[in-house]
N, C-alpha and C positions, 0 to 999 in steps of 0.2 A: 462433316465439318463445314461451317457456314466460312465464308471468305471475308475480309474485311475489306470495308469501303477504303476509297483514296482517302486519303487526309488533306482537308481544306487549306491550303496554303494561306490563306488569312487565319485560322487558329494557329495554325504551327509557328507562322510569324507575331503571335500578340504578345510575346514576352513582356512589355512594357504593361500591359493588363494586368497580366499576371502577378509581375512584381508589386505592383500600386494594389492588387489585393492583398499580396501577402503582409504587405506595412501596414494595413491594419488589424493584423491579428497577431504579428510577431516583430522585434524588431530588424533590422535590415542587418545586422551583426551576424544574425542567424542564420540568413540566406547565402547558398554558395552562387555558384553558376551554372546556368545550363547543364540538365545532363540528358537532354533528349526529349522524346515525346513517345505517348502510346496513344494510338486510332481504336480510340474504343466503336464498339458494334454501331450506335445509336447516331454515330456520325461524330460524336464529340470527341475532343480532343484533349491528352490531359500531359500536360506540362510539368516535366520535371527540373526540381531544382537541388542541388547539394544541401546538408543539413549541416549545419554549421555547430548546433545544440549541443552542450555537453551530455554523455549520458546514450545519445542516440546515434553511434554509429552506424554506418550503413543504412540508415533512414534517408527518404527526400522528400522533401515540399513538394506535392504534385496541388497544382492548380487546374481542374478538368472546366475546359473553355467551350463555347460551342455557339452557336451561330444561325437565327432562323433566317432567311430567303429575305433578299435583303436589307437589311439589317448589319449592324457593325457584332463583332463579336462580342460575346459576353460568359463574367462567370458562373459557374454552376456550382463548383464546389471547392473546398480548398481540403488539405489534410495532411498528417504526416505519415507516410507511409514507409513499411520495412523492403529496404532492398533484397537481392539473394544476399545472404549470409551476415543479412543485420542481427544483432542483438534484442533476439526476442525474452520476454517473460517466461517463464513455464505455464504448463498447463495448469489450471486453477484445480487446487484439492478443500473438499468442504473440510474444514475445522473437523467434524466429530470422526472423519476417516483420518485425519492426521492425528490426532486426540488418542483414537481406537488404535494405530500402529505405534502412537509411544505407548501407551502402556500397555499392548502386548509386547514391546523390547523389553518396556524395566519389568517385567514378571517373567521373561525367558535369560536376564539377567539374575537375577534373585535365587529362580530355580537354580542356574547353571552355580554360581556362589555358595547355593545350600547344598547341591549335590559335591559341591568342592571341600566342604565344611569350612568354608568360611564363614566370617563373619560380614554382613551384608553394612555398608557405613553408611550413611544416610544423613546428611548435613552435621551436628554435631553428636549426633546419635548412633550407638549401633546396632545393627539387627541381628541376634544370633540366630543361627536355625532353628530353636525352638518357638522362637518367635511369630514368625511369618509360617503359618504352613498353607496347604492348596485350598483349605478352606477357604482362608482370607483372602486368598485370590481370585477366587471364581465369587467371590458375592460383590463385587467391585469396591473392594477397601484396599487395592492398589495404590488409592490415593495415597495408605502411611508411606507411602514409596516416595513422597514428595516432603514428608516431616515439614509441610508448613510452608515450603517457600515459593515464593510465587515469584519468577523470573529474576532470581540469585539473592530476593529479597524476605526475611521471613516475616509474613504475615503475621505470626503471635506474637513477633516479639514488638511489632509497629502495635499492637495493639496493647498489652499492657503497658507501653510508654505512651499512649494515647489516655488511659486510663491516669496514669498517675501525672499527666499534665494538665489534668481538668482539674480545677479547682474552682469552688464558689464565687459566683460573683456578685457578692452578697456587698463585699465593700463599695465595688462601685455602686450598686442599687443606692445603699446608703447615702454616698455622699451626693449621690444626687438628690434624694428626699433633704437632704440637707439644706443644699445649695435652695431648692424649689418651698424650702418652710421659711429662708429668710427673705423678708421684705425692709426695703427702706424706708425706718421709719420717719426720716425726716420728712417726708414728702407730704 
């Protein structure tokens, strides 16, 4: 385990640096106060601040400052970083692995329903056991598992209202040949 350097008592002291960067990237509402510093390896130093940010607790403005021989202090980086026990994201899952776990559920759904003898309901439709067997399952036609809807919205039925909202526009074409055939003849 490497030791770390002393901390340059001119980084540790440039708060006012630090602030004057953070106003140009966030506004000063967002910044708390002081919560310290960390002596990183390279000699730099990085300044933490409270996050004031909706959304982001347990986050801090760290402003990492640092200092060549001499020279006045300067910044190197700005960012917001997670404290212990900030409110992190979850771990990112690719789409076709989230995709692939629902419809292995609604197909150990459907089994579990058909083996119940029930009738499997499906938007405004229903699925009786004879309907659905393991065939249709294993060739990936899971999808009739969805009857259409795409996030509580059904897709066919946007579409034949799509369908019967089109209408020619023939009239207008028209009265613009209209409009474009009269000239004034007084002129």
């Amino acid at each position: 385990m490497t030791s770390m350097p002393d901390a340059d008592a001119r980084l540790i002291a440039a708060h006012d640096l630090a602030l004057a960067a953070l106003a140009e990237i966030t506004p000063a509402s967002t910044v708390g106060p002081a919560a310290g510093y960390l002596a990183e390896e390279d000699g730099s130093v990085s300044l933490r601040f409270q996050n004031r940010l909706p959304g982001y607790p347990g986050w801090f403005w760290t402003v990492t400052v640092a200092r060549v021989e001499g020279e006045e202090p300067t910044v190197l980086e700005i960012e917001l970083l997670p404290g212990d026990g900030a409110l992190l994201a979850p771990e990112w899952v690719p789409w076709a692995e989230r995709l692939a776990e629902y419809r292995a559920h609604q197909v150990e759904l459907a089994e579990a329903a058909a083996a119940a003898g029930d009738d499997v309901a499906i938007g405004d439709e229903a699925l009786v056991d004879e309907d659905l067997d393991d065939d249709d399952l294993d060739d990936g036609e899971a999808d009739i598992l969805h009857a259409g809807d795409l996030d509580g919205v059904d897709i066919d039925e946007l579409d034949d209202g799509a369908a019967e909202d089109e209408e020619p526009e023939d009239d207008d074409a028209d009265a613009l040949d209209e409009d474009a055939g009269e000239v004034d003849e007084e002129e």
